[in-house]
N, C-alpha and C positions, 0 to 999 in steps of 0.2 A: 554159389549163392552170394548176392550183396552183403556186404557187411552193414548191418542195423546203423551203426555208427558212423559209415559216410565214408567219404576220402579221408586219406592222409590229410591233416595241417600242419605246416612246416613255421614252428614258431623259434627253432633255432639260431637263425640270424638277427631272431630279434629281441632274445633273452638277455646278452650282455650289454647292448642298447636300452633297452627298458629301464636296466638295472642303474648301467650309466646316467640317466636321465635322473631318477629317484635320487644316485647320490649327489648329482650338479643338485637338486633341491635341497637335500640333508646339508650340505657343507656348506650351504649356504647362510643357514640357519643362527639366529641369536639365541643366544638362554634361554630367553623366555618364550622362544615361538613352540619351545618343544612342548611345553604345557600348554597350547592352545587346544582347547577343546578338538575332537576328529569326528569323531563317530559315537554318538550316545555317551555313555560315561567314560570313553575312552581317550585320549589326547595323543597327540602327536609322535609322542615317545610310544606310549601303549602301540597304535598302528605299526612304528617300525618296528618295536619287540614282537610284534605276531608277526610280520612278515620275514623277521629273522628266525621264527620260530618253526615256519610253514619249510625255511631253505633246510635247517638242521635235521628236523625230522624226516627230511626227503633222504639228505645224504645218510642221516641215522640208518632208515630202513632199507632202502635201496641200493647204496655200495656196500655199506657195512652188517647189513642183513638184522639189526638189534631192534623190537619192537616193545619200546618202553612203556608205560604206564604212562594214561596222562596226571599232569600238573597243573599248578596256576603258573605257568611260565608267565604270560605276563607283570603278573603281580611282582614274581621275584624278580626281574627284569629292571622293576621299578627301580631299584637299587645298584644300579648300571648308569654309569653318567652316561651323555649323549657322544661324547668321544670312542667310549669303549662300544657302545652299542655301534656305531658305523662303523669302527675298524671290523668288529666281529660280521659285519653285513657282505663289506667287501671281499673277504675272504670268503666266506661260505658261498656267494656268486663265483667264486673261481673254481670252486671246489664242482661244485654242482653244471656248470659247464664241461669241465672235465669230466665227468660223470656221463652226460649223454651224449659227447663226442664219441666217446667207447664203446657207447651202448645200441643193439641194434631196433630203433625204432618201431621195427614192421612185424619185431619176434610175435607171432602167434600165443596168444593169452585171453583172458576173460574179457579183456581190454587192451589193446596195443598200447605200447609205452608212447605211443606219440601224443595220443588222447590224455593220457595222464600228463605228459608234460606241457598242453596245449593248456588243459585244465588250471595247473599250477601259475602258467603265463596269465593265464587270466585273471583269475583269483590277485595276484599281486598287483596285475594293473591298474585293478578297480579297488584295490587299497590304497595305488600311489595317487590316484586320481582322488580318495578323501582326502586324505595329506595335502595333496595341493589344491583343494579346497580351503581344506586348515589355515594356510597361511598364503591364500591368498596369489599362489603362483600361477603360472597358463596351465590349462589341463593338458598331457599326453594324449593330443585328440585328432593327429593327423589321420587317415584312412589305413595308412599301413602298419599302424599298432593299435587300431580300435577295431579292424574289419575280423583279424582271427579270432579276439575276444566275442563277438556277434555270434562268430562260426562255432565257438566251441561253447556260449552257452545254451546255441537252440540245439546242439546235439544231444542234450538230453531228453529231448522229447520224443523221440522214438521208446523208451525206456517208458516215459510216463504215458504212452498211448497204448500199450500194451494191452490194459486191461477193456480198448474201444475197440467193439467188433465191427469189422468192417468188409466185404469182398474185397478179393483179390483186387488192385489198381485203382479203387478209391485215394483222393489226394485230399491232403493239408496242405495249402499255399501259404508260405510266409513270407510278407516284403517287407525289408528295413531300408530306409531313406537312409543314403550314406553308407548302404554296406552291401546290398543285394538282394539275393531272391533263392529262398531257400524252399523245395517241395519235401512233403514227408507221402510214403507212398504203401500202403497195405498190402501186404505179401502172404502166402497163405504161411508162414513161419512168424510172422509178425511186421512192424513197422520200419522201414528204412528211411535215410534221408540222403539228399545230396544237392548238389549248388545247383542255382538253376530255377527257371521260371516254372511254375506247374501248366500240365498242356491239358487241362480237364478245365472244361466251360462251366463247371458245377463242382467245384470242390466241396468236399465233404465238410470242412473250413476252414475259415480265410482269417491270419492274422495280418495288421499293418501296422506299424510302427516307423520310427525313426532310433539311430545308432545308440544317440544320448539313453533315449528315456528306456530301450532295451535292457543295457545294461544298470541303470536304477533301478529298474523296476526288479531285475535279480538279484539286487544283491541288497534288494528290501528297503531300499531308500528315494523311491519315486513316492509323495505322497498320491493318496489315494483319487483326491480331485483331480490332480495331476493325471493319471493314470488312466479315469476316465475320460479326458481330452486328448492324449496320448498314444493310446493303445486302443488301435478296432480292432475288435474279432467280430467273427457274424459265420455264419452256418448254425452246425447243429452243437445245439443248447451244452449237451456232455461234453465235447470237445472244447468246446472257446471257455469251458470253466478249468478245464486242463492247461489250455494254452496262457490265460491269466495267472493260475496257479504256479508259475515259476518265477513268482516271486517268491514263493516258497520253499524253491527246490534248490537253489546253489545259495552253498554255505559261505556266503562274502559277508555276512554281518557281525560286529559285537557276540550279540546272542548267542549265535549258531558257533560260533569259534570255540574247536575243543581246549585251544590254548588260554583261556580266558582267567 
């Protein structure tokens, strides 16, 4: 049986490149850019303390098995020069590479580890990408560090179509400008997805977008007008309020951060 969740995405080669990239930004940084506003009440520093916070708790629970209570890690964070906060940045990206060179990707679970670590890649991209908004830097926006991010945030919508009844081989056609063509496809176990143009003259519906405003729009930061210029859906009524709806589903915002 397909797996709900699609191919493998191989964000490995692109983890300590990412990473490299955010701190070619951080070191670049004056005093005061760290307290430039990022994302809602949050600043510059805040942003890198949650994405230091996102690597610890990874390696926390996943090599070291400990699954702590949450905190205001950010807050306390606050009291972290911006020296100490990068060194402890870079080290925890080495740590966490180590980590899923050992570990086998494909191992059979509720979710395969590569989906989790696809998730993780992404989640931080789209924070390095407020950051350099913040201050003003080029955005991480070449196709081959923005197209997995795409991939791994429409793989949730298998999950959120769950509850749309549909016969066997009804499709959802997704197309994003800049990144591809993703179908979701009704099975009698539930929804799958995979890469690829839908081959139904009548999909059951049809989202279009472009790279950019995808990932705004998930990670709750495409405004609303915006949004409607942005983003077509069209079929039926239930589904395209589903497929709009993930802007409410991936936890990339302030708000949503348990680390906050």
């Amino acid at each position: 049986m397909t797996a709900p969740w699609g191919p493998p995405i191989d964000v490995l080669p692109l983890l300590v490149r990412e990473e490299q990239a955010l701190i070619g930004v951080l070191s670049d940084l004056r005093t005061p850019e760290w307290t430039l506003p990022a994302l809602g009440e949050w600043t510059v520093h805040d942003l890198t303390a949650h994405i230091l916070g996102l690597k610890l708790r990874r390696l926390s629970r996943d090599r070291d098995g400990h699954l702590g209570e949450g905190t205001s890690w950010v807050s306390a964070c606050r009291q972290l020069s911006p020296e100490v906060l990068f060194a402890m940045l870079v080290d925890s990206t080495t740590q966490l590479t180590e980590l899923w060179k050992h570990r086998d990707l494909d191992e059979p679970a509720a979710a395969p580890t590569w989906l989790t670590v696809a998730r993780d890649y992404a989640e931080q991209w789209v924070l390095q990408q407020q950051i350099r908004e913040a201050v003003e830097a080029p955005l991480l926006d070449e196709p081959e560090f923005r197209t997995p991010v795409v991939d791994t945030l429409l793989r949730s919508l298998p999950q959120t179509l769950r509850a749309v009844p549909a016969r066997a081989g009804r499709q959802v056609a997704c197309s994003v400008e800049g990144a591809g063509r993703w179908t979701l496809r009704a099975t009698s176990a539930g929804w799958t997805i995979d890469r690829g143009a839908a081959t139904s003259r009548s999909p059951l519906a049809a989202l279009a977008t472009d790279a950019d405003a995808l990932w705004r729009l998930c990670s709750g930061t495409l405004p609303a007008v915006e949004a409607d210029a942005r983003v077509q859906v069209s079929g039926d009524p239930a589904v395209c309020e589903i497929l709009l709806s993930l802007r409410a589903r991936e936890p990339f915002t302030a708000d949503a951060a348990p680390a906050s």
